[in-house]
VOPAGU-2260 file (C-alpha; in pm, 1 decimal, decimal comma):
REM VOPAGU-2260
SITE   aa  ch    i         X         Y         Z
SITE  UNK   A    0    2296,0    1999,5    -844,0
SITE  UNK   A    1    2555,8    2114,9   -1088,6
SITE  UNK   A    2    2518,7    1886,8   -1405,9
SITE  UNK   A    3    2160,7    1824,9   -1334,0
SITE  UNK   A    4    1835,5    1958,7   -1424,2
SITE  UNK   A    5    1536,4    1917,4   -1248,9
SITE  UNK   A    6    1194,2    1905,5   -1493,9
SITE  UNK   A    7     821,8    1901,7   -1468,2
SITE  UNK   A    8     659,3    1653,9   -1631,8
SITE  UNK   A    9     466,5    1856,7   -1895,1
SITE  UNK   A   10     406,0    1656,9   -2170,7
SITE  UNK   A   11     325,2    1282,6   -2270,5
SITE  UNK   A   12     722,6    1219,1   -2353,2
SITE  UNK   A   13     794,6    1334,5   -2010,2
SITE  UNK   A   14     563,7    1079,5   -1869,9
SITE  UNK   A   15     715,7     811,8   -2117,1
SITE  UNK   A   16    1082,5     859,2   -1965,3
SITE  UNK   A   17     909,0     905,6   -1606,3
SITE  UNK   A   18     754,8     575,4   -1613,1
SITE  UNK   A   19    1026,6     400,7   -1822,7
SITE  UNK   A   20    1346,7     457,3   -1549,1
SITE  UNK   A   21    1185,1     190,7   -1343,2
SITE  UNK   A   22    1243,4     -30,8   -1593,8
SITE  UNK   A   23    1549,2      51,2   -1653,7
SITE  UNK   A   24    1658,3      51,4   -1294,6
SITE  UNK   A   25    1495,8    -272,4   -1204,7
SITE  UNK   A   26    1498,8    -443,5   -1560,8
SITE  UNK   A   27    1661,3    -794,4   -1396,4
SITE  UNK   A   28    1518,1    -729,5   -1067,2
SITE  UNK   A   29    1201,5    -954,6    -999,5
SITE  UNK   A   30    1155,4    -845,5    -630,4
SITE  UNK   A   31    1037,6    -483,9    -745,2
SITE  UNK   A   32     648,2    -476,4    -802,3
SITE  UNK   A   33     571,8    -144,5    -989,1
SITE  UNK   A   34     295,3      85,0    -958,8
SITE  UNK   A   35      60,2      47,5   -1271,2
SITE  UNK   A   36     123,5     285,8   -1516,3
SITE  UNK   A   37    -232,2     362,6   -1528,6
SITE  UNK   A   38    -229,5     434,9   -1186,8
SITE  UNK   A   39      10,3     731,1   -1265,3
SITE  UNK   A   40     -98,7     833,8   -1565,3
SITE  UNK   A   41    -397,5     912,7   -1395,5
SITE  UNK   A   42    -232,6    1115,3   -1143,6
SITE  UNK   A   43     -72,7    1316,6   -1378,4
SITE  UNK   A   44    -423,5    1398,7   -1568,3
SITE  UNK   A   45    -552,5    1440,0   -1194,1
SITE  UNK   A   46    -233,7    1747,2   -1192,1
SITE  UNK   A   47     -14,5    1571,3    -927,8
SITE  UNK   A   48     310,6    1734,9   -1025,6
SITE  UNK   A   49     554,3    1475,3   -1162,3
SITE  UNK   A   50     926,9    1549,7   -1175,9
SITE  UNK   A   51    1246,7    1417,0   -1363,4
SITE  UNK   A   52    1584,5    1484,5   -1300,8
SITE  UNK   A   53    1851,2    1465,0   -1595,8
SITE  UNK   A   54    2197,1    1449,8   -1593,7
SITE  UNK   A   55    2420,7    1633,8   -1796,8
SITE  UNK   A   56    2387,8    1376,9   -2095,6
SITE  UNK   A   57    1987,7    1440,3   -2094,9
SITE  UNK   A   58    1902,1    1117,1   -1935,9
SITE  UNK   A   59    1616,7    1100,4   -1670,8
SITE  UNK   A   60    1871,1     975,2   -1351,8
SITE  UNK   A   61    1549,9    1077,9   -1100,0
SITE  UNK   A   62    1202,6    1124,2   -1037,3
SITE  UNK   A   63     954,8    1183,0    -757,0
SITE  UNK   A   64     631,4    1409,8    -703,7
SITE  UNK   A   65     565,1    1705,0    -504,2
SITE  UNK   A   66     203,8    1750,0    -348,9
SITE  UNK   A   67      75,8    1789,8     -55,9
SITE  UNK   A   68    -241,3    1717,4     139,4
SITE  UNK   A   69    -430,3    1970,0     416,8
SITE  UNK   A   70    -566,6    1625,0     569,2
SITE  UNK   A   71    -207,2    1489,5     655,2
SITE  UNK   A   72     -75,7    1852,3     753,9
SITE  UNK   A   73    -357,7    1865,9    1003,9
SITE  UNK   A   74    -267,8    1502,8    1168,6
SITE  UNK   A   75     100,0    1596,2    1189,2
SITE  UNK   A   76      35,0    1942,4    1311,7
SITE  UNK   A   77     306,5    2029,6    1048,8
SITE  UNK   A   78     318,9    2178,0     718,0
SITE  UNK   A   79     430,7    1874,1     462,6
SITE  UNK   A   80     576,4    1886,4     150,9
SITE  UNK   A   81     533,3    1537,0      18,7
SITE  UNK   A   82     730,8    1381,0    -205,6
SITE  UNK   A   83     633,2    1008,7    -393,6
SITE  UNK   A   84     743,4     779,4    -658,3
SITE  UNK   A   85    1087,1     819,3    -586,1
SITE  UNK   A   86    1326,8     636,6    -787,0
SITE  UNK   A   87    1694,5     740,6    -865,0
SITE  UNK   A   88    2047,0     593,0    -956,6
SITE  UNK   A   89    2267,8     575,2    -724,9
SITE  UNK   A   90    2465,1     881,7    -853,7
SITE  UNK   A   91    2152,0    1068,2    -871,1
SITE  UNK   A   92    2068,5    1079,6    -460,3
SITE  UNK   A   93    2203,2    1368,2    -337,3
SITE  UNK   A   94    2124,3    1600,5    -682,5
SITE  UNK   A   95    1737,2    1466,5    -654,9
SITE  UNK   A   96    1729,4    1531,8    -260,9
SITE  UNK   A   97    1852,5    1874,3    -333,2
SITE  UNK   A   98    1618,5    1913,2    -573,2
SITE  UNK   A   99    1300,2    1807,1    -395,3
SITE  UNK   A  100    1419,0    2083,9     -97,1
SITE  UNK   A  101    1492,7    2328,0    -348,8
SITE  UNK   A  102    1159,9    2314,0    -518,9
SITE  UNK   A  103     932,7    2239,4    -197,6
SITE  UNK   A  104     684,7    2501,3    -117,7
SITE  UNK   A  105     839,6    2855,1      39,3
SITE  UNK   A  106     574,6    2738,9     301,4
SITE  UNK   A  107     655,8    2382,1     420,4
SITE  UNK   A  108     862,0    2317,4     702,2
SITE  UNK   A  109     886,8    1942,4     686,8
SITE  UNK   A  110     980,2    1696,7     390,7
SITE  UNK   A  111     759,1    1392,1     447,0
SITE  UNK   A  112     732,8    1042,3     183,4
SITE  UNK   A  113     818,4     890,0     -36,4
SITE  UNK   A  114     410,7     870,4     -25,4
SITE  UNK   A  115     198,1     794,4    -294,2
SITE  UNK   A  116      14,4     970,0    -265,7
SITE  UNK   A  117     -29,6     943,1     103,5
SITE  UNK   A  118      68,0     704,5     402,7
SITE  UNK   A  119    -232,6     483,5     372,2
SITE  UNK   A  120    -240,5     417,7      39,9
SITE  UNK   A  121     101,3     362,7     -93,4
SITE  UNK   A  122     445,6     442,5     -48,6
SITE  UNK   A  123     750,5     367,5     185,5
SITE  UNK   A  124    1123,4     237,7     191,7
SITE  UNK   A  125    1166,7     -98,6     305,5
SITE  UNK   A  126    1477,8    -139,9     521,3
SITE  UNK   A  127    1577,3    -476,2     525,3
SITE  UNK   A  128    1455,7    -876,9     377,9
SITE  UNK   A  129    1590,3    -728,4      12,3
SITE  UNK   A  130    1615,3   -1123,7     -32,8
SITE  UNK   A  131    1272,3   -1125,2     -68,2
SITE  UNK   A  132    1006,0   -1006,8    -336,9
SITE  UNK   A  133     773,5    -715,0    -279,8
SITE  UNK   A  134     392,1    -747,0    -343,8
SITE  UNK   A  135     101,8    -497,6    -470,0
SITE  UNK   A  136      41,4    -210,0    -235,8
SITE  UNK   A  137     386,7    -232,7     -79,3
SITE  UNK   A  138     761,5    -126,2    -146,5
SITE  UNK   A  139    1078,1    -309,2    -278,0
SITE  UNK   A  140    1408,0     -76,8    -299,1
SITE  UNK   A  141    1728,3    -186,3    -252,2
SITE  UNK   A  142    1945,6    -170,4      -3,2
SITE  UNK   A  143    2114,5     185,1     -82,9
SITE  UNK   A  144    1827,5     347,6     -86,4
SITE  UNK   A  145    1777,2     402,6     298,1
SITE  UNK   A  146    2163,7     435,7     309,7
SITE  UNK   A  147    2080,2     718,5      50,2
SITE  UNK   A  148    1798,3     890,0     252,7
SITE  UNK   A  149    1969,0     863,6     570,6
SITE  UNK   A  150    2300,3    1004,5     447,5
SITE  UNK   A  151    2101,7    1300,5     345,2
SITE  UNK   A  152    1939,6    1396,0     690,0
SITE  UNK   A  153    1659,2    1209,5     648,5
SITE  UNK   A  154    1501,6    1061,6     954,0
SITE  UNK   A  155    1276,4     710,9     997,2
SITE  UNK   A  156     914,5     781,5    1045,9
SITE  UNK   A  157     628,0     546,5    1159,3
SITE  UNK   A  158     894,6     230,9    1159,5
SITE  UNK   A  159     654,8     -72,6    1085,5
SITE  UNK   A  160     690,9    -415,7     930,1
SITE  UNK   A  161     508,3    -603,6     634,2
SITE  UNK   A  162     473,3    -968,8     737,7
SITE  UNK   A  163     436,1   -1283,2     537,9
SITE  UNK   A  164     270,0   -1595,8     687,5
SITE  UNK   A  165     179,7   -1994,4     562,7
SITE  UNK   A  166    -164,7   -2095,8     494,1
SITE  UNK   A  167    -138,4   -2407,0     733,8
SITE  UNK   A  168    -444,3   -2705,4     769,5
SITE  UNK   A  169    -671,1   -2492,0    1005,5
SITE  UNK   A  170    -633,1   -2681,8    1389,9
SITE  UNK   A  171   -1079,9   -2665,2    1373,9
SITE  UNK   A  172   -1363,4   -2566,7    1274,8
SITE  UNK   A  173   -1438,8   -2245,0    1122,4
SITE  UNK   A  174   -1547,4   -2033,1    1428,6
SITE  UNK   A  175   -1919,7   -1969,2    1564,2
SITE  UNK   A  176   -2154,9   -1655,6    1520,9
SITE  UNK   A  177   -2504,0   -1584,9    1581,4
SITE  UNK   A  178   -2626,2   -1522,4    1962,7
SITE  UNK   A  179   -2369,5   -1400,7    2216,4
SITE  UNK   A  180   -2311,5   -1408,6    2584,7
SITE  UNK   A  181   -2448,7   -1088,0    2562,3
SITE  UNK   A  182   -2774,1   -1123,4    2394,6
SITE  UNK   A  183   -2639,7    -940,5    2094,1
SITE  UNK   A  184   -2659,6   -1115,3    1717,3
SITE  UNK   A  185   -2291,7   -1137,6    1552,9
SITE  UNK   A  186   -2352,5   -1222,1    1171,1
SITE  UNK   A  187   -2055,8   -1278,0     922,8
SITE  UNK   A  188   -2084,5   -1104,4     574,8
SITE  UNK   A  189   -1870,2   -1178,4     254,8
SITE  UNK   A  190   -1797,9    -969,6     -76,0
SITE  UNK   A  191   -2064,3    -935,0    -343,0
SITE  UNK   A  192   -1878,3    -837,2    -665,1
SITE  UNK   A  193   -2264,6    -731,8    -760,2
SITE  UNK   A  194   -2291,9    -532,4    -446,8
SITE  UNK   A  195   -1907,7    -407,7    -394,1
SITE  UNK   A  196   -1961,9     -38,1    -407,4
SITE  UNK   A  197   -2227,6     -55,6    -137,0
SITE  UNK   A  198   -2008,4    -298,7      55,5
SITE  UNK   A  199   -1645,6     -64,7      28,3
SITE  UNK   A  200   -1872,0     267,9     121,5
SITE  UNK   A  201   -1986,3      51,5     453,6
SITE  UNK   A  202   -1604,3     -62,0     451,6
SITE  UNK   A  203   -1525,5     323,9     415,0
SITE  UNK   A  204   -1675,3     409,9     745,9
SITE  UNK   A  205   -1569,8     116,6     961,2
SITE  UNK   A  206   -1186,5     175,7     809,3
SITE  UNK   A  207   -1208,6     542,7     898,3
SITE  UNK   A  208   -1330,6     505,2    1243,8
SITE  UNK   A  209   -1095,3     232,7    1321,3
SITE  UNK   A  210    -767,1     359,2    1188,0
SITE  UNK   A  211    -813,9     734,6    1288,3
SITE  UNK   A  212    -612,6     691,0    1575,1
SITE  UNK   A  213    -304,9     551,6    1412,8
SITE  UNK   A  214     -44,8     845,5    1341,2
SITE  UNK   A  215     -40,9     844,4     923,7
SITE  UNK   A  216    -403,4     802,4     880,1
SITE  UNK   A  217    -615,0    1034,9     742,1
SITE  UNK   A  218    -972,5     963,2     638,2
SITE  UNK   A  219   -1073,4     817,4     312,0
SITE  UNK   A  220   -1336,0     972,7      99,4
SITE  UNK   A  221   -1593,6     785,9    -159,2
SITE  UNK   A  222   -1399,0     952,1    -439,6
SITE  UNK   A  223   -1013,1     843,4    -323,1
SITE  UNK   A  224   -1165,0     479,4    -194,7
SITE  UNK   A  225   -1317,0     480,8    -562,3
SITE  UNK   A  226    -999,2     555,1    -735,7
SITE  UNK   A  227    -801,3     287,6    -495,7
SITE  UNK   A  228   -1051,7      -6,8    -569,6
SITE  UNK   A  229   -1087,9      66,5    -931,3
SITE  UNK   A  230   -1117,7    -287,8   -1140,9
SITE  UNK   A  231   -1110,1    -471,3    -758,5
SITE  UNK   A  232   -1451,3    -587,8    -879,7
SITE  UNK   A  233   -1237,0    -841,2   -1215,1
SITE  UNK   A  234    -991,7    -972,5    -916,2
SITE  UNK   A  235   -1187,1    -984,6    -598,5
SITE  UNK   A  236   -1213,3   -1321,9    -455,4
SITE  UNK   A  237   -1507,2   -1254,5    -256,9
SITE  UNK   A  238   -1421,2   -1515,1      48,4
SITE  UNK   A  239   -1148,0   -1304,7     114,7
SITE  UNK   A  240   -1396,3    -958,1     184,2
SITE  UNK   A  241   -1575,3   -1051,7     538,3
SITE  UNK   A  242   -1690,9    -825,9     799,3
SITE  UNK   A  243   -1871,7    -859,0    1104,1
SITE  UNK   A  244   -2193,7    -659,4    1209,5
SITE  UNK   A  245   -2340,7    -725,7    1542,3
SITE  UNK   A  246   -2691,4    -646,9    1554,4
SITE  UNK   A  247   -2696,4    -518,7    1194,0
SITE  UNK   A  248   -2425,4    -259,7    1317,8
SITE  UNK   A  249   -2085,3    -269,9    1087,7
SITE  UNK   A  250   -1819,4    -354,3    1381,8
SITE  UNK   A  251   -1524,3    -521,8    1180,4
SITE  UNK   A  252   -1384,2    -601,3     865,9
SITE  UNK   A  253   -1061,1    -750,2     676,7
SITE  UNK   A  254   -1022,2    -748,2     307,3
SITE  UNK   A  255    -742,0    -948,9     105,6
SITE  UNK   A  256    -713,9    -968,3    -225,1
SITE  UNK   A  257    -524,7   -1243,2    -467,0
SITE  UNK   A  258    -152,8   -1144,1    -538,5
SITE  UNK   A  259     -54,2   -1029,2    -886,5
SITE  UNK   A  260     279,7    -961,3    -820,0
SITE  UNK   A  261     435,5   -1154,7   -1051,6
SITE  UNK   A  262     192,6   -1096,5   -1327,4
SITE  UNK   A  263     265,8    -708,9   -1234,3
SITE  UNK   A  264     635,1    -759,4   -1301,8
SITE  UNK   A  265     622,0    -946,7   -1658,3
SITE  UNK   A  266     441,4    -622,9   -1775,9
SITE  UNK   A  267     613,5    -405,2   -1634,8
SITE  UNK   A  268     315,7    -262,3   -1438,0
SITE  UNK   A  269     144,2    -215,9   -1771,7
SITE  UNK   A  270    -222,4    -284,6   -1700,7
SITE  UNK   A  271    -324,5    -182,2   -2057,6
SITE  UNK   A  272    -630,7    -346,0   -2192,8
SITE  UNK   A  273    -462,0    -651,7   -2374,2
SITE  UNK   A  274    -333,7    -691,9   -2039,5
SITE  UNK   A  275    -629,8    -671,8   -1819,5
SITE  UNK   A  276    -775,3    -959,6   -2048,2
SITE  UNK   A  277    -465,1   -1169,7   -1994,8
SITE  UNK   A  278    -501,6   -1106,1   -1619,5
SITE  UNK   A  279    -858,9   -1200,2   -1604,1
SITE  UNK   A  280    -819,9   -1492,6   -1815,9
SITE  UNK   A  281    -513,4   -1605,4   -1587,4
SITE  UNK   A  282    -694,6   -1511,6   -1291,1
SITE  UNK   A  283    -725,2   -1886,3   -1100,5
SITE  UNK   A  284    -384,7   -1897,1   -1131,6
SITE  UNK   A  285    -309,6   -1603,0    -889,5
SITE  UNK   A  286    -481,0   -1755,4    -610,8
SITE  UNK   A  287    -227,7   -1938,8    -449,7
SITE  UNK   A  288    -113,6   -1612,1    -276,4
SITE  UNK   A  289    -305,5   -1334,7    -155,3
SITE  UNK   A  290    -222,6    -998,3       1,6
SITE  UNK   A  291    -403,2    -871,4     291,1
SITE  UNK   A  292    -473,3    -478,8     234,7
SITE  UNK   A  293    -650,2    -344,9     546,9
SITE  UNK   A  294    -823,9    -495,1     821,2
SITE  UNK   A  295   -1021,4    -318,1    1126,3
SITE  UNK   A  296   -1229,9    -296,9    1446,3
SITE  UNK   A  297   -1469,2      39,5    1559,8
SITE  UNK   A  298   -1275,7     157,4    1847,3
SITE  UNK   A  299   -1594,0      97,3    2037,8
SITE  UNK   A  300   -1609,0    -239,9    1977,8
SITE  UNK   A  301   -1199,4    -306,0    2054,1
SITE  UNK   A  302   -1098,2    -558,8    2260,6
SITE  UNK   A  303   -1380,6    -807,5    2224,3
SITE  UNK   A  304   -1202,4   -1076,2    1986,6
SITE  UNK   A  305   -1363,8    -995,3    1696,5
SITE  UNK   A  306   -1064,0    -940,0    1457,6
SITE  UNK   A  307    -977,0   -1277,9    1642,5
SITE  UNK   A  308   -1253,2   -1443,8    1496,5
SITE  UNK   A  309   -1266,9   -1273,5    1144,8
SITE  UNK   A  310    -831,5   -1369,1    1137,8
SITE  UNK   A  311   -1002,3   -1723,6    1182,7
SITE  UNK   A  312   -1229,7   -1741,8     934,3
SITE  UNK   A  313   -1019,9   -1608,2     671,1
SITE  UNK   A  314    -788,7   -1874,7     780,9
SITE  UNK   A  315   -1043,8   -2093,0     721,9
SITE  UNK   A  316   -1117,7   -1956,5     378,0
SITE  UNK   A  317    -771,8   -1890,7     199,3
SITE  UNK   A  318    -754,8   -2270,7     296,0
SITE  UNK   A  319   -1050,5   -2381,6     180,3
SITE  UNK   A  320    -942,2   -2149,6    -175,1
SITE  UNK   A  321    -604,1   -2342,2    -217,4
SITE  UNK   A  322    -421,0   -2023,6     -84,1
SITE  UNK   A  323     -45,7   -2142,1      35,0
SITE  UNK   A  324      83,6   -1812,3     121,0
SITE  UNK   A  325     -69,0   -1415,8     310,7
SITE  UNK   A  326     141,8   -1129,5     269,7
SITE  UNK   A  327      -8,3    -820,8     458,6
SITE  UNK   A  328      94,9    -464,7     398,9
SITE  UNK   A  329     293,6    -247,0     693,7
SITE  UNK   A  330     230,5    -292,7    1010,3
SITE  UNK   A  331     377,1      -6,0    1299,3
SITE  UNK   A  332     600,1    -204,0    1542,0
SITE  UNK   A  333     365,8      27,9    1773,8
SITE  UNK   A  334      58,5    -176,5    1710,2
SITE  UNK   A  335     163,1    -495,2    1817,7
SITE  UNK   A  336    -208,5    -616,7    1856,1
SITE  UNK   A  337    -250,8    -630,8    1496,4
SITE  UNK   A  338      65,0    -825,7    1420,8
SITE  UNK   A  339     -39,9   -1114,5    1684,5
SITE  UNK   A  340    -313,4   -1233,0    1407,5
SITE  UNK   A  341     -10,5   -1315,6    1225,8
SITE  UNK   A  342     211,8   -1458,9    1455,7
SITE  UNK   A  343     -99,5   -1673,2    1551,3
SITE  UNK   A  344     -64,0   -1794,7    1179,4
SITE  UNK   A  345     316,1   -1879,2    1219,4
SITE  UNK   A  346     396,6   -1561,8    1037,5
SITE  UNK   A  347     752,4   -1343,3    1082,8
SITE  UNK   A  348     824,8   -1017,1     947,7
SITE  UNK   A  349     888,8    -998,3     636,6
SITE  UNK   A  350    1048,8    -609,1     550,6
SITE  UNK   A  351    1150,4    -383,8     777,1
SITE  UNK   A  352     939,3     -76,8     679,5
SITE  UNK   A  353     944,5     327,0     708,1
SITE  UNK   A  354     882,6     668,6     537,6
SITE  UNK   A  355    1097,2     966,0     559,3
SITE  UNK   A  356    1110,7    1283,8     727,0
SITE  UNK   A  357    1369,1    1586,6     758,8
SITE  UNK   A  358    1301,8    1949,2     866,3
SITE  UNK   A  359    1357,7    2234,8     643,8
């Protein structure tokens, strides 16, 4: 690290250069979506410790976080020191690796991200289809940056893929609810911007229950699923929220929400209030693409075609809304049940997807 010196972020100038060497590495690249800055400016009131790394000149070169999380220790049976918002220069790799080692907890025996601030909410390196744009909730890098990691020791962890799939004429009708074979009452819902928080706590429980047996998951509070949906209520197109409840019991749910990429990349992930207005009084025009966030079945109620039939009715809906386009956030190469929705849609993969791991 000779040359280099490696910072907390302490003050608001410190957060200034943190959040402006984004823009400075990706200042003609369109394919990188960045984080809101709100997003980590609250993070950094919140105490997540923010790092920069400066070369000899002064200039910020690298940054990431260091946290960790008892929830995520427990599901890896390993003591993690995370690591998140990476970004450096290509110079800068190996100094900002040694750095985040250097710095981690006396404690930790594992380096895990880059998370942020864990696996299910943000995060990852994609791997390959640079040629194409990232999208909210997901990753753009280029190409040297899993050269970088991997040179380094780092190895690939939870390997998945983010897909992207056309918005086709549906081939029929929207499918059928009500009575079952069974006797039992399957009713569709849809989001209620006047009831959302009572409709993402019920969301909250199915998602827990239906993703606790995938490796990276750990469960979602109130509090965190507040923070994560914060101002979902301005954007939400509520055709795009269903779930399913069979005889008034939650059992499945997707939710999607319109793509503001692009309007995310001409401010420079500056959702300041002047913007938030713009984006609200633009909003129509982001719904020709949406992003699918999270979608789930109760592992009770598994294997019964019910994701089948909710994948169907959104069909049916992004259609019916003038939609052209789904992205959907990683998907583990190990869960290939989930990716057939999309291949059912004419969907491919559309990045190559991991995090990063390398013992201490």
């Amino acid at each position: 690290m000779s040359g280099h010196r490696f910072e907390r972020v302490t003050g608001r100038r410190a957060l200034a250069e943190f959040l402006a060497l984004t823009d400075r590495l990706y200042a003609d690249e369109p394919r990188h979506v960045p984080t809101p800055r709100q997003q980590i400016r609250r993070w950094w009131r919140d105490g997540v410790p923010l790092y920069v790394l400066r070369d000899a000149t002064g200039a910020v070169v690298g940054r990431t976080t260091l946290h960790t999380d008892a929830d995520l220790d427990a599901k890896l049976g390993r003591r993690c020191q995370l690591f998140g918002l990476t970004e450096f220069t290509a110079p800068a790799a190996r100094p900002l690796f040694d750095a985040i080692d250097a710095h981690a907890a006396a404690d930790r025996d594992l380096l895990f991200g880059p998370v942020a601030l864990l696996p299910n909410q943000a995060g990852g390196v994609i791997t390959d289809g640079y040629q194409d744009r990232g999208f909210v909730d997901s990753a753009w890098n280029p190409a040297r940056y899993p050269a970088a990691y991997e040179a380094y020791g780092f190895t690939r962890r939870f390997v998945s893929d983010t897909w992207i799939c056309p918005v086709p004429d549906p081939d029929g009708p929207p499918p059928a609810f009500g009575a079952q074979p069974d006797g039992a009452r399957l009713e569709l819902h849809r989001g209620n911007v006047r009831r959302l928080d009572q409709q993402l706590d019920l969301l909250r429980g199915m998602l827990n229950d239906s993703l606790a047996q995938l490796g990276y998951y750990t469960p979602i509070s109130a509090a965190q699923l507040r923070r994560q949906t914060d101002g979902l209520a301005h954007l939400l197109d509520e055709s795009l929220l269903l779930y399913l409840t069979r005889d008034g019991q939650p059992v499945a749910f997707v939710l999607c929400v319109p793509d503001i990429s692009e309007f995310l990349v001409r401010v420079r992930g500056d959702l300041n209030p002047v913007n938030q207005l713009r984006l609200l009084a633009t909003r129509r025009r982001h719904r020709r693409e949406a992003v699918l966030i999270v979608k789930g079945v109760r592992p009770e109620f598994q294997g019964r075609g019910y994701q089948r039939l909710l994948s169907a009715q959104l069909h049916h809906n992004l259609h019916a809304g003038g939609y052209t386009t789904l992205r959907s956030t990683y998907v583990g190469r190990d869960n290939p049940a989930s990716a057939a929705s999309y291949r059912r849609l004419g969907g491919r993969p559309l990045h190559g997807y991991t995090f990063y791991a390398k013992e201490r």
